[in-house]
N, C-alpha and C positions, 0 to 999 in steps of 0.2 A: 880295938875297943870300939863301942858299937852305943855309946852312949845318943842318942836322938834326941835334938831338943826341936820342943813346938812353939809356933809362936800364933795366936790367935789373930784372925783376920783383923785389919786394921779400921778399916772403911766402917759407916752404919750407912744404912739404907733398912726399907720397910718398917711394920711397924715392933717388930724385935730386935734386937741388935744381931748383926750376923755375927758380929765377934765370938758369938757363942758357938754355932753352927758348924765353922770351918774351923782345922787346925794346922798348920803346914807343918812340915818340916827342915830347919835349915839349912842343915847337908844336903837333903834331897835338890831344895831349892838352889842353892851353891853350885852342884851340879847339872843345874838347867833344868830338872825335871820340873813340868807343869802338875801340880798335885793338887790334892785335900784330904783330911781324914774329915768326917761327918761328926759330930756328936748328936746327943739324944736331943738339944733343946735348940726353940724355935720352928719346930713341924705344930703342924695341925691334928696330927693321931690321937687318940682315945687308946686310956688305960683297955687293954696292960701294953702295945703297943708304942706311949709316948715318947715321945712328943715328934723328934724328927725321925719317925721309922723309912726304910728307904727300899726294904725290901717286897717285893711282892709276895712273895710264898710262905711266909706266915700266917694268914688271914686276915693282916688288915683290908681295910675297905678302899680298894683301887681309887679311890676320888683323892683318898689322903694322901697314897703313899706318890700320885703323880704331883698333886700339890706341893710336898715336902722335897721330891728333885726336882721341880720347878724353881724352887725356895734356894736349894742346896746349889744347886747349878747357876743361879744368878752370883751368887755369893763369889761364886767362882768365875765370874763373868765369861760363859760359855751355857752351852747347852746340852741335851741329853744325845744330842747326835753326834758330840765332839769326843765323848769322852770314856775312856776306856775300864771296865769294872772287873775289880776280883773279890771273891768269895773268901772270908776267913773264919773256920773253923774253930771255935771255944771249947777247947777243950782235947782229948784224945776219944 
C-alpha cells in the first residue's frame, strides 16, 4: 500500500507563507530522505505561468522562474547547488 501522506511546511518567513510552497512527505521523511514537492503558490510568475513556476522551458521569464527557486529553495533551507531535480511527465 502506497498511500503518501503530506504534510505542509511548518515554519513562515518572507512575505507569503511558505507553508504554501513546500510539501513533504512523511514516509519519505521517515526514511531520512531530504525532500519537497513545490506547489503553484507563493512565486512571482505571471499568468498563465502562476505563481510558483519552477521550470525554465516553458517560456516564463528567467528573472521569475530564478526568483521562485530562490523562494523554493529557502523554504527548504538549502540552495540551488544542493539539490537534486526530476522531471514528471502529466500525462501519457
Amino acid at each position: 500500500e502506497s498511500s503518501a501522506q503530506f504534510e505542509a511546511l511548518s515554519s513562515s518567513q518572507g512575505e507569503t507563507n511558505p507553508s504554501s510552497r513546500v510539501l513533504f512527505s512523511e514516509p519519505l521523511r521517515d526514511l531520512g530522505f531530504a525532500h519537497g514537492f513545490s506547489t503553484r503558490l507563493g512565486g512571482v510568475s505571471e499568468a498563465p505561468y502562476q505563481s510558483l513556476n519552477l521550470a525554465f522551458n516553458v517560456g516564463d521569464r528567467r528573472e521569475a522562474v530564478l526568483e521562485n527557486r530562490e523562494r523554493f529553495f529557502a523554504d527548504l533551507g538549502t540552495s540551488s547547488a544542493d539539490v537534486a531535480e526530476v522531471s514528471q511527465v502529466h500525462g501519457a
